[in-house]
N, C-alpha and C positions, 0 to 999 in steps of 0.2 A: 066514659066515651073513649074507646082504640083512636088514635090518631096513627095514621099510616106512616112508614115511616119518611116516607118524602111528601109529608102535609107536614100543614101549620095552623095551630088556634090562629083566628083573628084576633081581637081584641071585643069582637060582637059575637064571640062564642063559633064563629063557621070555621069549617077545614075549608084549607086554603090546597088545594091539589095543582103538581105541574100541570104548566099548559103546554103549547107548542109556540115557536118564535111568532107566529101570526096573530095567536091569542096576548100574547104578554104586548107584544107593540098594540094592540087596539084598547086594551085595557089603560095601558097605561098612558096614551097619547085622549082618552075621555078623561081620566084624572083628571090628567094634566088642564085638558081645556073646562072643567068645572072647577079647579083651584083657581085660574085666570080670571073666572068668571064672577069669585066670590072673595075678591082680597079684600083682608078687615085685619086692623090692628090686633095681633094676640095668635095669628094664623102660625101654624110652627110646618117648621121645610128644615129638611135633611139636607148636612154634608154629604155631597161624593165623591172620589172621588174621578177624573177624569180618565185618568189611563183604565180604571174597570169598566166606567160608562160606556166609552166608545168600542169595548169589547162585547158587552151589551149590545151597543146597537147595533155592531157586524153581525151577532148573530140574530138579530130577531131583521137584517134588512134594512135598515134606516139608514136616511144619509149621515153618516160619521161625523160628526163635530158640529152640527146641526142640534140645537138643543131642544125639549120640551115647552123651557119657557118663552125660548127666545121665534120670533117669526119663522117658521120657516120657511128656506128658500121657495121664490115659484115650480121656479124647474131643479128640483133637489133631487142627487142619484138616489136609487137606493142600493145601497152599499153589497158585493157578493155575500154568499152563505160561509159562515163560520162558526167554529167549534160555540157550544154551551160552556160561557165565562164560567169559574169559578167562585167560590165564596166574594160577595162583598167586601174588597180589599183600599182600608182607607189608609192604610198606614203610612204611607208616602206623605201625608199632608200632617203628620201627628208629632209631638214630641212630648216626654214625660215630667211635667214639670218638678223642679226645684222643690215645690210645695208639697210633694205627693199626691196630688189634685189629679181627675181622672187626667187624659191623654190632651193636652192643647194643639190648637192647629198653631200650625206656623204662621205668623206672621205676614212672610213673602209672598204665600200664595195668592195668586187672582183667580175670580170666579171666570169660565171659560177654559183658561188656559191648565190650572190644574184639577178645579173642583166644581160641578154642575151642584145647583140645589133643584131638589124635588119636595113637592109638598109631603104632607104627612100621608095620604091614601095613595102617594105612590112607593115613599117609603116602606110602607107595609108590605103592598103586595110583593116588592122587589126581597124585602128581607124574608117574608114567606117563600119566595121562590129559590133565594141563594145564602141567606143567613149571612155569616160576616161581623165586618165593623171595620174598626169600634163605631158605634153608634154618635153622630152628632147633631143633636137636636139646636136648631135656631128658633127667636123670633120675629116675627114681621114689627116694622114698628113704622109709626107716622112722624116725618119728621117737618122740620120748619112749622110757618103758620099756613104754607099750603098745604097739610096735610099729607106730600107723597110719602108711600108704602115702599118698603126697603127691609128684605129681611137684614137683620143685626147679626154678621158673623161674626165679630169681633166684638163681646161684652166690651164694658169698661173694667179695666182689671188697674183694684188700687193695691197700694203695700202699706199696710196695717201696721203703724208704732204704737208700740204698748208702753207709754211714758215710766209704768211699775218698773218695767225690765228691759225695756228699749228692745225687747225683740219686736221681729218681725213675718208677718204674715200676710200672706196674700188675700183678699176680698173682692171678687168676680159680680158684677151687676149688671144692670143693662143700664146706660144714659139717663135710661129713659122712666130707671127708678125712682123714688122720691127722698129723699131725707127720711123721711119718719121709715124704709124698709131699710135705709143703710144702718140708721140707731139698732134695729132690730135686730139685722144680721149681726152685725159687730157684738152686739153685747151678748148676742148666742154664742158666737166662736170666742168669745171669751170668758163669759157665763158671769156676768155683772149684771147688774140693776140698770134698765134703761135711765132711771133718776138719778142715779148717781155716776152716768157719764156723759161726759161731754168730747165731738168728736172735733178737731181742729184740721183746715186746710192747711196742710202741713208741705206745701208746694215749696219746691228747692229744700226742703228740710229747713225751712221757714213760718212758723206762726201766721198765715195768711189772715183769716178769721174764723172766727167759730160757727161751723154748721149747724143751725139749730133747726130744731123737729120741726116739721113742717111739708107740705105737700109738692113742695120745691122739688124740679130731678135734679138730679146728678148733675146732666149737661147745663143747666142753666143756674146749677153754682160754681160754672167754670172749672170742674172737675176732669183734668186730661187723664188721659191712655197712662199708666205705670206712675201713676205721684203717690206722694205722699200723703195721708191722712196719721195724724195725731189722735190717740186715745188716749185722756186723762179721767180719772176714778175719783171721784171724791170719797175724802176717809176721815168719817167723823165730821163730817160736816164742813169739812175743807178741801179746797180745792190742793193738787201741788204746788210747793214753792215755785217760785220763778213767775208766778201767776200776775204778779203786778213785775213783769217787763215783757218790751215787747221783742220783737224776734231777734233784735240786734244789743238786746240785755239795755235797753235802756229802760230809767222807771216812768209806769204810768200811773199818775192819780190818781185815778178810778179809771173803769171797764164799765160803761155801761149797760146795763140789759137791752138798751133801744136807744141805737145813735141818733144825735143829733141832726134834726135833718136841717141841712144847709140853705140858709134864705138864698143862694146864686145857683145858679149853673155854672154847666163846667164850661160854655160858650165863654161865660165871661158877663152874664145880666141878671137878672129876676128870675126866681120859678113864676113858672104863667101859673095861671090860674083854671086853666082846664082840667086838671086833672093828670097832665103826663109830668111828671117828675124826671128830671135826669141824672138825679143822685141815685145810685143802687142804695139805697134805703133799706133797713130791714124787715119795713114792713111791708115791702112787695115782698122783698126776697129772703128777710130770713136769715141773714149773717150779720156778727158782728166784727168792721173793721178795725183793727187794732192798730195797724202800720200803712200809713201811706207811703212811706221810704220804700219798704221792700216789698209792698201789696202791687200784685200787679194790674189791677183796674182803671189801667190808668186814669187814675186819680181826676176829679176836678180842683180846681183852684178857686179860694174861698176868696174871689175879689173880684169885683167890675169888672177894674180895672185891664186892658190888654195885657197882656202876657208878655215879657220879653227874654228874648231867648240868650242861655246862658253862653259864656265864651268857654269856645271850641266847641259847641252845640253841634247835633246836628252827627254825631259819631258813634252814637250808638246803636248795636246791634239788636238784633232779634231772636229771641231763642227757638227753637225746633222744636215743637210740640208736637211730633208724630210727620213727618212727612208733609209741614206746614213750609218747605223751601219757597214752593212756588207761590206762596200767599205773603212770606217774608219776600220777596224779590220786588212782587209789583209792590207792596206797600215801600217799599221803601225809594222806589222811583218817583213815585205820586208824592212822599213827604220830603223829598229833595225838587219837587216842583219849586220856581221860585215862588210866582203867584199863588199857589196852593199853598204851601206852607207862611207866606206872610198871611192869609187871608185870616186861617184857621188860628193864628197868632192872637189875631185881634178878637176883637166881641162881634159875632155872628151872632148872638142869640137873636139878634129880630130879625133874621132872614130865614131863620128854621120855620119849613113849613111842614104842619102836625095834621094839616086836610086833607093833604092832599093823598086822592086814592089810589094813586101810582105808585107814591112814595113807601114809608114805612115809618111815618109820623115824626120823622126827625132823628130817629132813636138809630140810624144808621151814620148819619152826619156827625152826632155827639160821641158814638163810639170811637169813628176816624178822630174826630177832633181828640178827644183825651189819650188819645194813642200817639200822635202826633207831637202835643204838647209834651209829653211822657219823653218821647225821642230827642226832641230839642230841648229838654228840660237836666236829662238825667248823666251831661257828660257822657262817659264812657262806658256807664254800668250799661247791660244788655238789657232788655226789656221783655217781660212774659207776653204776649198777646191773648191771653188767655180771657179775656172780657169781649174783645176785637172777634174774636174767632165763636164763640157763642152767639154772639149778634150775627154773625156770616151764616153760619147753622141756621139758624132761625129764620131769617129774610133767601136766606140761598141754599137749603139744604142739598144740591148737587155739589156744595163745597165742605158737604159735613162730613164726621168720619175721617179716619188716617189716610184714603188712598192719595195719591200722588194725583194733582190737576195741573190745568194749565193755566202759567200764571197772566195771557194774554186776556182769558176767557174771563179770570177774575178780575180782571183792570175795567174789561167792559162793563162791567156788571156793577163794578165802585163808580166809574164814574157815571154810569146813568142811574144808579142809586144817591149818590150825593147831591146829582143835578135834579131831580126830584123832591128830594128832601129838602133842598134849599132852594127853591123853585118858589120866586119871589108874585111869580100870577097865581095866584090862589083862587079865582074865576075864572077858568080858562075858556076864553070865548068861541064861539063855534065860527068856524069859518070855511069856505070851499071854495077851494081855490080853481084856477080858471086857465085854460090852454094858452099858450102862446098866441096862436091864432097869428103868424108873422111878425109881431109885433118886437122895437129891438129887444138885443138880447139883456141890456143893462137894464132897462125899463121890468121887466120880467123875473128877472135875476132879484132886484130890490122889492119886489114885489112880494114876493116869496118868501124873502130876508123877515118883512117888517110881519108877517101871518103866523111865523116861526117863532118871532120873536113876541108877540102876541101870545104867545099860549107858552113858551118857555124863553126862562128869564132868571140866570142863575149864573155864579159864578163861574162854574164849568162853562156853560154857552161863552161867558165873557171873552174865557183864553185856551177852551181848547175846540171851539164847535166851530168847522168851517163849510165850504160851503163847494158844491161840483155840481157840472151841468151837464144832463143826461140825454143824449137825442136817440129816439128810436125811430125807426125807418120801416115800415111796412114793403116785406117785398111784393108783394100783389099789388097794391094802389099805391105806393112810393110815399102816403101819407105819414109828414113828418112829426114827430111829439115833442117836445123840449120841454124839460122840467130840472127846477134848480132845487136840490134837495142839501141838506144840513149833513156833515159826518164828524164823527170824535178820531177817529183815526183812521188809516190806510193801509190799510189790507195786502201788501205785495207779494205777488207770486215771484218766485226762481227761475227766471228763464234759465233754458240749459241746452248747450250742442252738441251734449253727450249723443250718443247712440249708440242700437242696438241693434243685430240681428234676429228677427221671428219667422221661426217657418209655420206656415199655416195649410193645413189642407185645404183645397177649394173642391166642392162636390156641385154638380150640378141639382139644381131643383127639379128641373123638367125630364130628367134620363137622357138628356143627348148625348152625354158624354162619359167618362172615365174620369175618380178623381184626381186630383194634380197638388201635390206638394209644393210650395212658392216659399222663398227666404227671399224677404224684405228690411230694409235698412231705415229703422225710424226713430224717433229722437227719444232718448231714452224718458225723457218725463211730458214725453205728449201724450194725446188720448186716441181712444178708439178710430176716431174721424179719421187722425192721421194714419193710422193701422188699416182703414178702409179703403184710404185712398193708395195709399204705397199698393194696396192687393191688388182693386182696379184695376190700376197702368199694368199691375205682371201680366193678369189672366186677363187682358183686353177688353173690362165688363161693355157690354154694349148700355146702351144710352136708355134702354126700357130694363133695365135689369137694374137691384141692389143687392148689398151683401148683407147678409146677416149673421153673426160672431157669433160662438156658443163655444162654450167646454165640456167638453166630453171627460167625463170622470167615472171608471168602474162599468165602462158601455150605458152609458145614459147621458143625455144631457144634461150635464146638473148645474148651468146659468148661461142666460142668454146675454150676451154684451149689447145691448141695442141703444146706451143712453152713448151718444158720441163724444158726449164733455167727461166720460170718465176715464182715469187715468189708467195707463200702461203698466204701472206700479203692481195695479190688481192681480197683474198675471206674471207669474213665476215662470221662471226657466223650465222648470221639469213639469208642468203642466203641457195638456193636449190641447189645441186649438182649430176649429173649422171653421169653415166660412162658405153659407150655400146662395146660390146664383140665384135667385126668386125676380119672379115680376115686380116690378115699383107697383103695382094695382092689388100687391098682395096682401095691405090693408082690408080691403074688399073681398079675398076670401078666406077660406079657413084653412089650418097651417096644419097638415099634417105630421106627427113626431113618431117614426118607426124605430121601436129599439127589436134588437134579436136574441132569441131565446133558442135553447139548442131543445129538439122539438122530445115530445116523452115516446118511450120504445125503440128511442134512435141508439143502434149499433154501428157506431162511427168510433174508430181509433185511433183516426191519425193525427187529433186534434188533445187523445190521453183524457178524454173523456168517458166519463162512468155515463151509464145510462139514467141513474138515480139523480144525478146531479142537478140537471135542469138548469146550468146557467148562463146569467145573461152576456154575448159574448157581441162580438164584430162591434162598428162605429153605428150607433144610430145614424137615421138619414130625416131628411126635411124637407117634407114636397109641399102641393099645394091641391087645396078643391075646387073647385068651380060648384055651385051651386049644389052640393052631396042632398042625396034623398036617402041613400039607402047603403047597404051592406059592399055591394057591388060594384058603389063605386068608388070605396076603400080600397077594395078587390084589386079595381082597375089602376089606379096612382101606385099603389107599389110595384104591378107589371110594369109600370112604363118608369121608374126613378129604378128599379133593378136590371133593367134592359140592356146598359152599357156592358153588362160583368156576363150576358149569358154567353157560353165557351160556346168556341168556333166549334164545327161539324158534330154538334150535337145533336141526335135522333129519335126518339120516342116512341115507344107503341104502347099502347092501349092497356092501361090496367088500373084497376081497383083497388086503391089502397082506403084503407078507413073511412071506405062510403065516401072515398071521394075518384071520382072520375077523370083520367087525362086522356088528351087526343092523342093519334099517332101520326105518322107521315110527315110532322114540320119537321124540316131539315135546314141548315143556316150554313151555308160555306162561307158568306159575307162579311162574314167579323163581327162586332159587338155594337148591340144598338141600329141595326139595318132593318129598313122597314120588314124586310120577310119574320124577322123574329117578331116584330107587332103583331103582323098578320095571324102568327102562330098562337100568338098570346090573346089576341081575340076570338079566333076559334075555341081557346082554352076555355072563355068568359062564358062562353054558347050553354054551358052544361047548367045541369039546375043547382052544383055545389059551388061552393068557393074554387078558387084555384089554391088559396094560400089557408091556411090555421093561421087563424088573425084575433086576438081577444082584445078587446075595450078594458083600457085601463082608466078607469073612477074612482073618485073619491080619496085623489092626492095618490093613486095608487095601490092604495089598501083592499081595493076588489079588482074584478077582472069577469067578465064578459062574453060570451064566445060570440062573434058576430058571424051568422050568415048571409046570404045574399039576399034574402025577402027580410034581414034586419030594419026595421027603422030605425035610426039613432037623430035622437036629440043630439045637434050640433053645437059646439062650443067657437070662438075665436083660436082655439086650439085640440086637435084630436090625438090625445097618446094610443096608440096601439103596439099589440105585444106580436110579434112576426114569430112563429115556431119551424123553425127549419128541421127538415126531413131529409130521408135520401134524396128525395127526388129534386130538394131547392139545390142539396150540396152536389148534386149529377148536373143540374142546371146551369148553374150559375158559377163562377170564378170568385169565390168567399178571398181571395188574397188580398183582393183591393183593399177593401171591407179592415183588414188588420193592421196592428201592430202600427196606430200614430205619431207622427214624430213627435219628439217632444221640439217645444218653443225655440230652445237653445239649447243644442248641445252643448255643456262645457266642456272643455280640452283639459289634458291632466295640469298644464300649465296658460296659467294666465298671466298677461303681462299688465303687468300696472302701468295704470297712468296718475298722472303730478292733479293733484286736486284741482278741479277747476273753480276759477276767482270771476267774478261777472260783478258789475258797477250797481251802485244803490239807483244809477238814473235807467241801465236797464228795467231792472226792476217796476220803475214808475212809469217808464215806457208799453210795458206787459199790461201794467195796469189798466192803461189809458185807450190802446190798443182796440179799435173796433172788432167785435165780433159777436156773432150769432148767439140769439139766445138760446138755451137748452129744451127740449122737448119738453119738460118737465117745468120752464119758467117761461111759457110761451104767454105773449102781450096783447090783450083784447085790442084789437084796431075799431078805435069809433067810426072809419069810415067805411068797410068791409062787415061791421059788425060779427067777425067772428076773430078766433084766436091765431094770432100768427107768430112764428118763429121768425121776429124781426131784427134784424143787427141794431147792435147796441154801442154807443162810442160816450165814454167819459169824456171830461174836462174841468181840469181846477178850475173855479174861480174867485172865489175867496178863501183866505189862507188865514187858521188863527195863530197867534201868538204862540202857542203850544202845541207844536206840528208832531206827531205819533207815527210811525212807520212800526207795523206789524208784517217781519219776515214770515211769508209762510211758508215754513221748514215742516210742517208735519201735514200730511194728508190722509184720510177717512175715510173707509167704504167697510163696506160689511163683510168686504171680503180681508182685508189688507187695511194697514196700520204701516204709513212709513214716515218717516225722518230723515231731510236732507242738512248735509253738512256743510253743504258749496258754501266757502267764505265770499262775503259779499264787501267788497271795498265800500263803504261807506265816508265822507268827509265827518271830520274831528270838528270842524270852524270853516264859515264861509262857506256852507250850501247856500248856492242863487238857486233859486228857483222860477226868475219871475218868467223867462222863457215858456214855462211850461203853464202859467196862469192868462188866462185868456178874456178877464175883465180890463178896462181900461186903467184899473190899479195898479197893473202891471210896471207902467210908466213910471211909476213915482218911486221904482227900486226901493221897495218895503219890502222884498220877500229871499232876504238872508239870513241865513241859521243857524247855529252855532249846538253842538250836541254836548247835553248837563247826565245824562243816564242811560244805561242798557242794561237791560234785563235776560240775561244768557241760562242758555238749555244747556247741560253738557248729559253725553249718554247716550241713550237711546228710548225709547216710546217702554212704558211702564217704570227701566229702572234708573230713570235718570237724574238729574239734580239742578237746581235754578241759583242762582248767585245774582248779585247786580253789581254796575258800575255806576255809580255817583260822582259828580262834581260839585264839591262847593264854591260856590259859585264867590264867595267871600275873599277865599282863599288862595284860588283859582288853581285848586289842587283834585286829584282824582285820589278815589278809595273805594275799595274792594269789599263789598258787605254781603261776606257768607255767611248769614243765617247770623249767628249771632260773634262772631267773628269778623273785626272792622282792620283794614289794614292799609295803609297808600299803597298807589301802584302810579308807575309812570304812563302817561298818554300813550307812549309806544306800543304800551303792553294791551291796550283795550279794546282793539281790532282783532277780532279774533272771529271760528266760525261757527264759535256760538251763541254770536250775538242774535237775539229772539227779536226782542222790541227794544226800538230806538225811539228816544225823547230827545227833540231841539225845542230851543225856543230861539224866537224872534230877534235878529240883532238887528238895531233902528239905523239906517243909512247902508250904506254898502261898501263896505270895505274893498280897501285894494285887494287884488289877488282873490275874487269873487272865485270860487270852483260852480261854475252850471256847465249851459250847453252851448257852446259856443254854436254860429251857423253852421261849419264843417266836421261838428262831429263832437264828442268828448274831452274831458282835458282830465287828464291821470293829476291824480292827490295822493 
């Protein structure tokens, strides 16, 4: 068979021939939605990387950095025409390994930002069409016990000692292989007798235990990113010397083939008798422990008896198992709790509950607990969590894997994982709970309490679950809700008085006008609503009109801003932004989206335009229909929103351009937008063609439509149409308005700095508490309206637990934007009052002063940043700095800082002089 020389064999024997940019994007965008449609463990997706993709997608049209796999946007550009990318170029993300081993990716890269994956049939036809590399093949793999699907870009990669010669090699697997194919591997790369070797977890270049054959993976014998494994050969029917000592050369007895399994748990009681064991045993799992001193599992303890903790306990660190900072930070706030760590001290085994189907059988609670003991057990040595973090995988796999998380998200997650596991109602009874219905507020509040406490009932509830009262307000029937809900921690946003300049174009919807450029002054971390309202007041909106926000990117619309809670953040300085005048009734009809195309045959020069080119140019516009039947009246909405721009003493006579017909005789002295030009423009409508070359764009865009005026067009809640300008639109009309948008913010070649801004921790709680509107998107069924309404909402503490959590929110989310604020937030050291701000009769009894033991700090920025904590022993009444596995004091002075993430107080009983709250007039500086 000839293959041409720009084909390619498939792999099913066909040539693969170039297509054009129209064909490869539909091709490849069906893959794409048939891989989506068919994920199964075993699926293989290709590295790309990003700077060739997105040169890809310029040429074949697509919006740029919009991925195949990932949703894409509603109103997504599609990108201008450009050149045919080159070869398949990965090399930006490769490096040649030490081992001679093909080409490895780097470490630091993230998916998105430098590398897209595409399944295997888009792989193909991409490498059929532009060849390349190097080639990186992944697999899909299931992680945790819920099954989610995750391709595996990062094998587990160990370093192979060869106990013969103490060299060293590399061994690449997946997690998620088992023992019996690491035996395998290994004794091939080194060409020995599966029987006559045995591999050792050879972690810290320490004798952990022996991996034996069996179905066990990787990941669930604790097996991290770049350790150690031990290869010893037996010769002649001996194992090597050193065989009876354990990793610290001390002698052992005997090695048994199958340890000992332990009559206690590591709680501190009896193995029950169901069947769940909390010794790693080897005959779940298949290893034999040799060293509890230097094994990092943390270990149980072979007694009843409570545990007590050694002096100067309580200082040891955490090793860094791959980008596990932020999982070392929160752990190590939670085992400086005081309640939490006496609790886990003692014998909890009869509070683990193994029922419960919330939980995760206890096997989450026994992990914390042996990690913990381990901590307060082991002095100053650092501690592996490598047992701790296999159970996180497992029950939490969005925490599996080396990337970087956040260690707020994993606090949540421990403590309603622990408060389930140890969740002492093991029948949790059905209850449904009941409105206020007027009744007081204490009465309701306890109400609540005791239905809560009913169905959860666990040491966590004890001292860190409190309690807030929620009123929503119906605007339509003013019908009130109050409900007293349970919370583990407090959420606070960053108020801020920064601000900003944004200019924005304003276009009219309806064509009465010309559009208007507006620079508006609004707080630099508020939202849309505020951006809405600052335009308003400029452009005078009248009281039947709203605005609607959009970004205009590459002459398209490519997102609409219409949710009002979202953040200023999203939109960047050098982005374009409009905003069109529309009726509030324009729910009710349908939204017309004009973008502009420079039309085909057009001999226009002044713009440096080829005639071949065809591209999309000027600012889309956005009108509205009234009740559309047909072609005509498409026709007519874009006469009358282009009507502002048609040039003064403009004249026309009579000709036939491509079967299409114009009147003559309208003439306009009047300026732009005056009814004579209507007039004109209806007379235009009179003929049996279109006045405009207008196409119907369907199907996300991917086709196109030529509409006439006896068109019927099935209506959508939104109509894209494609406008082809000719000479006679660019004789028409004033195309200048139409270009060149400002950007949001100009910046100046010099910018002047401003002194970091400091805002109080009772700000913050103030924010919190702060009544306001719900969001479109969390709108409140009114039982008395019976429908949904956008109703204000206003918190209020009212019971406060013992273990009070303040979670800074320093990071914010959109799909657009990824940001990270650094405003140092004064918070009190000793003596937060709070009772001010609790609004149960408890208040009174001045129980609600705080005193802070912990802080869990971000330092950085979003992807490369790093977690630390600050601890108080509370014994001691000394503070200390626990980076990762690194323990050191640090003075109180030093701990206010602004990156602290999450703050831990607990409860001091009475109220001390020199209380720090809120005074009647205002704040008192700490």
């Amino acid at each position: 068979m000839t293959i041409p020389d720009s084909g390619y064999m498939m792999e099913n024997g066909s040539i693969e021939l170039p297509c054009t940019p129209e064909e490869e994007k539909r091709i490849v965008l069906e893959l794409s939605r048939q891989a989506e449609s068919n994920l199964r463990e075993g699926n293989v997706y290709y590295v790309v990387s990003t700077r060739w993709y997105k040169g890809w997608q310029k040429y074949t049209g697509q919006p740029v950095g919009v991925f195949t796999f990932d949703e894409p946007p509603t109103e997504a550009p599609t990108s201008s025409a450009a050149d045919r990318p080159g070869p398949i170029d990965n090399s930006d993300l490769v490096f040649n390994g030490s081992d001679g081993a093909d080409p490895q990716l780097l470490r630091t890269v993230e998916e998105g930002r430098h590398y897209v994956l595409v399944p295997k049939d888009v792989w193909e036809r991409l490498y059929a069409w532009y060849k390349g590399g190097p080639v990186l093949a992944r697999k899909m793999i299931s992680a945790g016990d819920s099954k989610q699907f995750h391709v595996e870009v990062f094998p587990l990669c160990l370093t192979l000692v060869d106990a013969r010669d103490n060299s060293q090699s590399v061994v690449r697997l997946s997690k998620k292989a088992s023992l019996h194919e690491l035996y395998k591997t290994v004794c091939r790369l080194k060409g020995v007798e599966s029987e006559k070797a045995r591999i050792w977890d050879y972690f810290n270049k320490q004798k952990q235990t022996v991996l034996v054959v069996s179905n066990q993976t990787l990941e669930e014998s604790s097996l991290q990113m770049d350790q150690h494994i031990l290869l010893e050969v037996q010769i002649d029917g001996f194992w090597p010397s050193g065989f009876g000592m354990d990793s610290t050369g001390n002698d052992l007895a005997l090695v048994p083939v199958e340890p000992l399994r332990s009559s206690v748990t590591i709680a501190g009681g009896p193995t029950l008798s169901n069947g769940y064991s909390s010794s790693y045993s080897s005959s779940i799992y298949g290893v034999i422990n040799l060293s509890s001193t230097n094994g990092d599992m943390e270990d149980g303890y072979e007694s009843s008896r409570p545990m007590t903790r050694v002096d100067r306990g309580g200082l040891a660190g955490l090793q860094n198992l791959g980008n596990t900072c932020f999982m070392n930070s929160a752990i190590q706030c939670l085992v400086h709790t005081p309640p939490i760590f006496e609790y886990f001290l003692e014998d909890y085994s009869s509070e683990i509950n193994r029922q419960n189907p919330l939980g995760m059988h206890g096997e989450l609670a026994l992990a914390f607990g042996e990690l913990l003991r381990k901590l307060w057990s082991s002095g100053r040595t650092p501690v592996a969590p490598r047992a701790f973090k296999t159970k996180l995988a497992r029950f939490a796999p969005q925490f599996s894997g080396y990337n970087q998380h956040d260690s707020q998200e994993l606090l949540a997650f421990l403590l309603d994982g622990l408060h389930e596991d140890l969740n002492r109602v093991k029948q949790k009874p059905y209850i449904e709970t009941k409105d206020s219905d007027g009744r007081p507020d204490e009465e309701v509040a306890d109400e609540y309490w005791r239905y809560h406490k009913a169905r959860n009932d666990s040491i966590i509830v004890d001292v860190c679950q409190g309690q807030y009262k929620s009123t929503l307000v119906c605007p339509v029937c003013n019908k009130i809700s109050i409900t007293f809900d349970p919370f583990m921690y407090l959420s606070l946003p960053l108020p801020s008085t920064a601000t900003r300049t944004m200019t924005v174009t304003v276009f009219y919807g309806d064509g009465i006008g010309l559009p208007i450029p507006y620079t508006v002054t609004v707080l630099k971390q508020g939202c849309c609503k505020d951006l809405i309202q600052a335009l308003g007041a400029a452009c005078c909106l009248r009281t039947d009109e709203y605005l609607l926000l959009a970004e205009v990117y590459e002459h398209r619309i490519y997102r609409y801003l219409e949710n009002p809670s979202e953040v200023l953040g999203t939109i960047k300085d050098d982005e374009h932004i409009v905003a069109f005048r529309l009726p509030k009734n324009g729910a009710e009809l349908t939204r017309l989206e004009i973008a502009h195309r420079i039309g085909e045959n057009l001999h226009f020069s002044s713009d440096n335009l080829r005639a071949s080119e065809r591209k999309l140019f000027l600012t889309p516009l956005i009108t509205f229909l009234e009740d559309p039947q047909s072609g005509a009246d498409i026709d007519l909405a874009v006469h009358r929103i282009l009507s502002p721009l048609r040039k003064k003493g403009y004249s026309s006579s009579i000709s036939i351009r491509n079967g299409r017909e114009s009147t003559n005789g309208c003439s306009s002295q009047l300026g732009p937008g005056t009814q004579s030009a209507e007039n004109c423009e209806s007379e235009e409508m009179s003929i049996n063609s279109l006045s405009f070359h207008l196409c119907m764009m369907e199907d996300g865009g991917l086709s196109r439509r030529r509409i006439s005026k006896e068109t019927v067009i099935k209506f959508g809640r939104v109509v894209k149409v494609m406008l082809d300008w000719t000479e006679r639109e660019f004789d028409l009309y004033d195309a200048s308005y139409l270009k060149d948008l400002p950007e949001v913010h100009k910046t100046g070649l010099t910018v002047k700095k401003t002194k970091q801004e400091a805002i109080s921790l009772f700000s913050c709680l103030d924010a919190f508490l702060k009544e306001e509107p719900l969001g479109p998107d969390d709108m409140w069924y009114c039982p008395r309206c019976k429908e949904h309404r956008q109703a204000s909402k206003k918190l209020d503490l009212w019971r406060l637990p013992d273990i009070l959590v303040f979670h800074l929110k320093r990071f914010s989310y959109s799909r657009w934007l990824k940001n990270k604020l650094d405003t140092f937030v004064n918070f009190p050291t000793c003596n937060l009052d709070l009772s001010n701000y609790v609004k149960s009769n408890e208040a009174s009894e001045g129980s609600h002063v705080y005193e802070l033991y912990a802080i869990s700090n971000h330092y950085g920025g979003l992807g490369g940043g790093h977690y630390s904590a600050y601890c108080k022993l509370i014994d001691d009444n000394r503070w200390y700095h626990f980076d990762d596995a690194h323990v050191s004091p640090v003075s109180e002075d030093e701990i206010k800082t602004s990156a602290a993430y999450v703050l831990f107080y607990r409860r001091v009983r009475g109220k001390p002089n020199g209380a720090v709250g809120e005074p009647s007039h205002g704040y008192r500086a700490f």
